[in-house]
C-alpha positions as CSV (number, residue, x, y, z in Angstrom):
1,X,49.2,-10.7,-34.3
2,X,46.1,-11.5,-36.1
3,X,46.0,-8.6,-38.2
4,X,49.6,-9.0,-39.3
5,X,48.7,-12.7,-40.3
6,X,45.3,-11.6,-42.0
7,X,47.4,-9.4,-44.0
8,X,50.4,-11.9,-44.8
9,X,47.6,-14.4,-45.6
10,X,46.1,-11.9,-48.3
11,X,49.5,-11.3,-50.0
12,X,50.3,-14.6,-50.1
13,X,46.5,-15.4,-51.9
14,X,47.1,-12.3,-55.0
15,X,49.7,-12.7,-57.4
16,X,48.6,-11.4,-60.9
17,X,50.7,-11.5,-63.6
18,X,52.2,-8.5,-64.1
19,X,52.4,-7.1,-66.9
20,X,49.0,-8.4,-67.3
21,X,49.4,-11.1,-70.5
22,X,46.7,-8.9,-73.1
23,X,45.3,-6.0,-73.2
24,X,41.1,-4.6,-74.2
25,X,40.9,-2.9,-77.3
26,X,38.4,-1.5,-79.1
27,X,37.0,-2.4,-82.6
28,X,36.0,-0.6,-85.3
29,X,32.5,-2.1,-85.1
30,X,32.2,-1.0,-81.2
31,X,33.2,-5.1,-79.7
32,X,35.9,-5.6,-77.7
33,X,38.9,-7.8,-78.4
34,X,41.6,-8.9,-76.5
35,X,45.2,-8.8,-77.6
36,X,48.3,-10.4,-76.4
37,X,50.4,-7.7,-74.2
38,X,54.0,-6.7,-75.5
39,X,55.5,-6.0,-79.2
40,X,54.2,-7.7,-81.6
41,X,50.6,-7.7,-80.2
42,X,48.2,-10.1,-81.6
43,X,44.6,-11.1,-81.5
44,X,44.4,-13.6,-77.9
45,X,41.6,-15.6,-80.4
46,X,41.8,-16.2,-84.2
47,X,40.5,-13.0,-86.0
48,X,37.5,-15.0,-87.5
49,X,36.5,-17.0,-84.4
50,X,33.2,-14.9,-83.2
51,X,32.7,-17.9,-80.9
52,X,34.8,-15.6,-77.8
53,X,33.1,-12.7,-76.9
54,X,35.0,-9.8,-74.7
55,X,32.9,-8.0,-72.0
56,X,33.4,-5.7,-69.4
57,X,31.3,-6.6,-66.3
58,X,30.1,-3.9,-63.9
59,X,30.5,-5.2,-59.6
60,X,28.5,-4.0,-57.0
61,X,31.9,-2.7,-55.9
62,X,32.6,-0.1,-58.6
63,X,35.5,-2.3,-60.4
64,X,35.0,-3.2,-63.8
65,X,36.6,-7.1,-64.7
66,X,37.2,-8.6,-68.3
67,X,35.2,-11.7,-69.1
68,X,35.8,-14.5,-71.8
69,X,32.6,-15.7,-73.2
70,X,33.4,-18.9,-75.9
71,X,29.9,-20.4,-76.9
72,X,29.8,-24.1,-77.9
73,X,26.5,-24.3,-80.5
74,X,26.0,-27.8,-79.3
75,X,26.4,-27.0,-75.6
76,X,23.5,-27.3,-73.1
77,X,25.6,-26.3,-69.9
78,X,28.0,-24.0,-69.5
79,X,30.7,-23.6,-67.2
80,X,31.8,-20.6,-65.1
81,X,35.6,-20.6,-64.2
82,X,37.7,-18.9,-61.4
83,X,41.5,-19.1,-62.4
84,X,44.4,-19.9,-59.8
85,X,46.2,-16.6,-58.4
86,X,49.2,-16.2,-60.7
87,X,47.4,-16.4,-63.9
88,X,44.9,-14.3,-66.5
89,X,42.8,-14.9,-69.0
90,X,45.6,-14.5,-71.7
91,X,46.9,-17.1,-70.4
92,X,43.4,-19.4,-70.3
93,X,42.4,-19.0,-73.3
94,X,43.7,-22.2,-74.8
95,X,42.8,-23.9,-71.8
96,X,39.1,-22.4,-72.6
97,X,39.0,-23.6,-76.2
98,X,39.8,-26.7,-75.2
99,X,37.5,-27.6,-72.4
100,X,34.5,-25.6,-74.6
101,X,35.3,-28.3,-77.3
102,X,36.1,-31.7,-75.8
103,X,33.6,-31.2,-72.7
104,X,31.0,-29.3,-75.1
105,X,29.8,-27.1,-72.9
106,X,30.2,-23.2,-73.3
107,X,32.7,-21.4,-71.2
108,X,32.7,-18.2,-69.1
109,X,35.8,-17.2,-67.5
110,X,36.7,-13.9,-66.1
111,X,39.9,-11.6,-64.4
112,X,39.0,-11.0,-60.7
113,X,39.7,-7.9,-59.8
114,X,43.5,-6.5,-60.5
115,X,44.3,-9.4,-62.9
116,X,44.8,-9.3,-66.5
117,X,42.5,-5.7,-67.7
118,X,40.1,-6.0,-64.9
119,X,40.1,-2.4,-62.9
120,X,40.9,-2.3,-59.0
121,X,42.7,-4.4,-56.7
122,X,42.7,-7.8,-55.6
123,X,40.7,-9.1,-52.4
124,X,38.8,-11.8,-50.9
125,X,35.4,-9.4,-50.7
126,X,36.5,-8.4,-54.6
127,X,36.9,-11.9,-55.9
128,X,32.7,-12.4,-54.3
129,X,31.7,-9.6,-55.7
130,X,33.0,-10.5,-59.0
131,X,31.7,-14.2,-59.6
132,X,28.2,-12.6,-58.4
133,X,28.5,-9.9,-61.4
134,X,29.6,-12.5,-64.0
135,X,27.1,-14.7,-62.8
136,X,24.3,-12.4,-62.8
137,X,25.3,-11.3,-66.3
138,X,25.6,-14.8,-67.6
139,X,21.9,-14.7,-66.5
140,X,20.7,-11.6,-68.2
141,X,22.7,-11.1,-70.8
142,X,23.4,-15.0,-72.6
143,X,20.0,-15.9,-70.6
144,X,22.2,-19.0,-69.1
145,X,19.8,-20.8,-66.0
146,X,21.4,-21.4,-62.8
147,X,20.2,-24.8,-63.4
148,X,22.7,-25.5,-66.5
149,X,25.7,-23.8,-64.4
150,X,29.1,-26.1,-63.5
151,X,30.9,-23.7,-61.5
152,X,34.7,-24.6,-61.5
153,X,37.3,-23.3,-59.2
154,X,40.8,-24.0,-59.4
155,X,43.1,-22.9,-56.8
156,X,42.2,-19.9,-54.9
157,X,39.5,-20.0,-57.9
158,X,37.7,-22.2,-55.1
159,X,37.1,-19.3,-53.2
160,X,34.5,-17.5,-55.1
161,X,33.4,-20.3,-56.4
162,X,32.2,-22.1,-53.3
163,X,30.8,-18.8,-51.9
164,X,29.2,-18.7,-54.7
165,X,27.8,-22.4,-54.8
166,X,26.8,-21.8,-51.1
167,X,24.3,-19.5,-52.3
168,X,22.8,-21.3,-54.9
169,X,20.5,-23.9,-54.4
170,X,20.2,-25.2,-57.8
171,X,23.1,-25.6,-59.4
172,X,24.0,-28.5,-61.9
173,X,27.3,-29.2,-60.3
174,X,30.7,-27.8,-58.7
175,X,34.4,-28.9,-60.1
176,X,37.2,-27.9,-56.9
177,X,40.8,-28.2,-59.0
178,X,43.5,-28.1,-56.3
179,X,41.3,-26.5,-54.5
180,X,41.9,-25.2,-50.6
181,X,40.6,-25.8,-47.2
182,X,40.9,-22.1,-46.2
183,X,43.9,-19.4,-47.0
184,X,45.9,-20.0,-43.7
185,X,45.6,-23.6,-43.6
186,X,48.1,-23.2,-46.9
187,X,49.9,-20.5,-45.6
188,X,50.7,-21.8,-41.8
189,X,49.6,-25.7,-42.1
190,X,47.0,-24.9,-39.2
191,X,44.0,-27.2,-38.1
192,X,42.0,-25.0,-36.8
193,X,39.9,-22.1,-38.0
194,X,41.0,-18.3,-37.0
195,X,37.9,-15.3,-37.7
196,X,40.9,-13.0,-39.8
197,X,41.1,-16.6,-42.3
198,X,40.8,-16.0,-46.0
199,X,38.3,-18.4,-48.1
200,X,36.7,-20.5,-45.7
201,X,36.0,-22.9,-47.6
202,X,35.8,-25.3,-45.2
203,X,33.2,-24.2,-44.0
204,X,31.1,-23.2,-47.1
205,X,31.9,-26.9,-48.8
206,X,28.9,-27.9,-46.2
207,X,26.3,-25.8,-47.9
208,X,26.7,-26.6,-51.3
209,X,23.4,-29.0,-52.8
210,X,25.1,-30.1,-56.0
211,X,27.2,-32.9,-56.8
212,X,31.0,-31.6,-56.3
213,X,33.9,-33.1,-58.3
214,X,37.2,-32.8,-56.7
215,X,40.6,-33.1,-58.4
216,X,44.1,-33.1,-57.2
217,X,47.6,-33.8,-57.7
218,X,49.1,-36.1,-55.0
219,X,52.6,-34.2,-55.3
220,X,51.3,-30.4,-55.0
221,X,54.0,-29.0,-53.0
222,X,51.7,-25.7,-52.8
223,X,48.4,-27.0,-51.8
224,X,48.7,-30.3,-50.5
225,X,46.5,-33.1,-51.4
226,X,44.7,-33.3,-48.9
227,X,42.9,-29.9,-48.8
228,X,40.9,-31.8,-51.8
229,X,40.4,-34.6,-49.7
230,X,39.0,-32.8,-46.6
231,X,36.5,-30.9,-49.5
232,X,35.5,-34.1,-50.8
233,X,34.9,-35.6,-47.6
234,X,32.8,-32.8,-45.9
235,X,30.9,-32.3,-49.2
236,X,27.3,-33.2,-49.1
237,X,26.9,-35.0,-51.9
238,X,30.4,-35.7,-53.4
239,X,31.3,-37.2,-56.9
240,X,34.2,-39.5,-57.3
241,X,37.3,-37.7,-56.7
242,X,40.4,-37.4,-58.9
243,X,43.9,-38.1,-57.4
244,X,46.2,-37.6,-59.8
245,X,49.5,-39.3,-59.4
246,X,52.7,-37.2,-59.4
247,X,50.5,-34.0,-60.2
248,X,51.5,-31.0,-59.0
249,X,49.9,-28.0,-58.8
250,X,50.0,-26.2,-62.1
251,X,50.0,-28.9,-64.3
252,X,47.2,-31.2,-63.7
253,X,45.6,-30.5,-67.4
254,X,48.5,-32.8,-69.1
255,X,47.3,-36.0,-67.7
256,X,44.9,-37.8,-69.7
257,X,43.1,-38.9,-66.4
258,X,42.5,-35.0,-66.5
259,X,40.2,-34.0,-69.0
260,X,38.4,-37.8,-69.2
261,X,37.6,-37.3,-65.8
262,X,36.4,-33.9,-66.0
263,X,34.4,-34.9,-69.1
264,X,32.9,-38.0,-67.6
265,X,31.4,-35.0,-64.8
266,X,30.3,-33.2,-67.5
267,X,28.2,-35.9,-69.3
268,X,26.6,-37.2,-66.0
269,X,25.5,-34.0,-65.0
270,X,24.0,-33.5,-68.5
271,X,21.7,-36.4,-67.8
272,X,20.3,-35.7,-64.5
273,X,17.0,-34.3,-65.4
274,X,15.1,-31.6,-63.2
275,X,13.0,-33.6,-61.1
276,X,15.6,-35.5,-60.1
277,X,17.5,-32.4,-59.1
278,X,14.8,-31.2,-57.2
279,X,14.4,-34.3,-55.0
280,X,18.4,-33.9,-54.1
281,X,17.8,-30.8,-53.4
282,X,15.0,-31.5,-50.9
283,X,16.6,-34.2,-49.6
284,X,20.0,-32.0,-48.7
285,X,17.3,-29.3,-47.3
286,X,16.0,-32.2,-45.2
287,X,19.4,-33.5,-44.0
């Protein structure tokens, strides 16, 4: 029985668009662009916006995934964002544009695994192995600190990006956008923790040492509220959550409260300074 729910939990967690929304080409100056999918394709950015740059990213488990890079000139953090399970990056990319210009930060979002062009097949282990590439390339290639990182998870997004957050020690902050508690605590409304659960993020919420800002609709009928609540309340050191009114689960970025709240994040985390990071961090260690 545990298998067969393991494996119902996992099909329930992977839904990729499909067709994916673009598609990778090729330039004739050797850059990758992205174009929308179907007749008449089109460029998924502006044809003179060299602020987006399209990369493939190489995973420790052979799969190569698409990654969005939009730089902000005036940004000094920059955010790395895990999507929700039915959506791509052709999809984002508005989304991107706008967060890059009203929180002014830059913005790295990528296609796990299976979604959009990435190569291979979506999976829990795939989805960890594919923040850890993006986020080791952010490092080497745009030379991006882990110290000026807001990781941001939305939906199963929060997987990956609390396993992620786990690992990192120094991290400027964490944003959990109808986030979960753990796959079959959606799927079966259980209380209790099973070893064949998907995204444990119960569990992982507790080793995060950065501030974490939680937002949620208080009408999601597919993640109820109060996953984000039990994240908020188990998180070490938790920012003032977001409970937005009547908001569901897809459609959170419409209300105002939305993007001020996110922005407001933002801007506090820009002004905590490195020593006083460092003395959080000790005093987390310490707790």
């Amino acid at each position: 029985m545990g298998c067969s729910v393991s494996r119902l939990a996992s099909r329930f967690a992977f839904f990729p668009p499909s067709p994916p929304t673009y598609q990778i080409k090729t330039r004739e100056d050797g850059r990758l662009s992205a174009v929308t999918s179907g007749p008449p394709s089109a460029p998924v950015a502006n044809a003179d916006d060299d602020s987006l740059n399209v990369r493939l990213v190489e995973t420790r488990r052979g799969n190569k995934i698409v990654a969005f890079f939009l730089r902000n000139p005036y940004a000094r953090l920059t955010l790395l964002y895990s999507h929700g399970n039915a959506a791509d990056l052709g999809q984002l990319y508005d989304l991107f544009v706008q967060l890059k210009v009203n929180l002014r930060v830059n913005v790295m979002g990528y296609d796990y695994s299976g979604y959009g062009a990435s190569t291979g097949k979506p999976s829990e282990s795939n989805t960890y192995a594919d923040i850890e590439a993006v986020y080791d390339f952010l490092e080497t290639e745009y030379g991006v600190s882990q110290e000026n990182v807001i990781l941001y998870g939305q939906s199963v997004g929060s997987g990956p990006t609390l396993h992620l957050a786990a690992k990192l020690p120094r991290l400027r902050g964490v944003i959990l956008h109808s986030a979960i508690l753990s796959g079959l605590r959606v799927l079966c409304h259980v209380k209790f923790s099973f070893c064949f659960d998907i995204y444990k993020n119960i569990n992982k919420i507790r080793k995060v040492k950065c501030p974490v800002c939680v937002i949620h609709g208080t009408e999601d009928d597919v993640v109820n509220w109060l996953h984000g609540h039990g994240l908020w309340k188990k998180a070490k050191e938790p920012y003032d959550p977001l409970w937005i009114k009547g908001g569901g689960h897809c459609n959170l970025e419409l209300y105002p409260d939305y993007i001020r709240h996110v922005c407001k994040f933002v801007r506090e985390m820009e002004s905590i300074t490195t020593e006083t990071r460092l003395k959080k961090i000790r005093q987390n260690i310490l707790a």
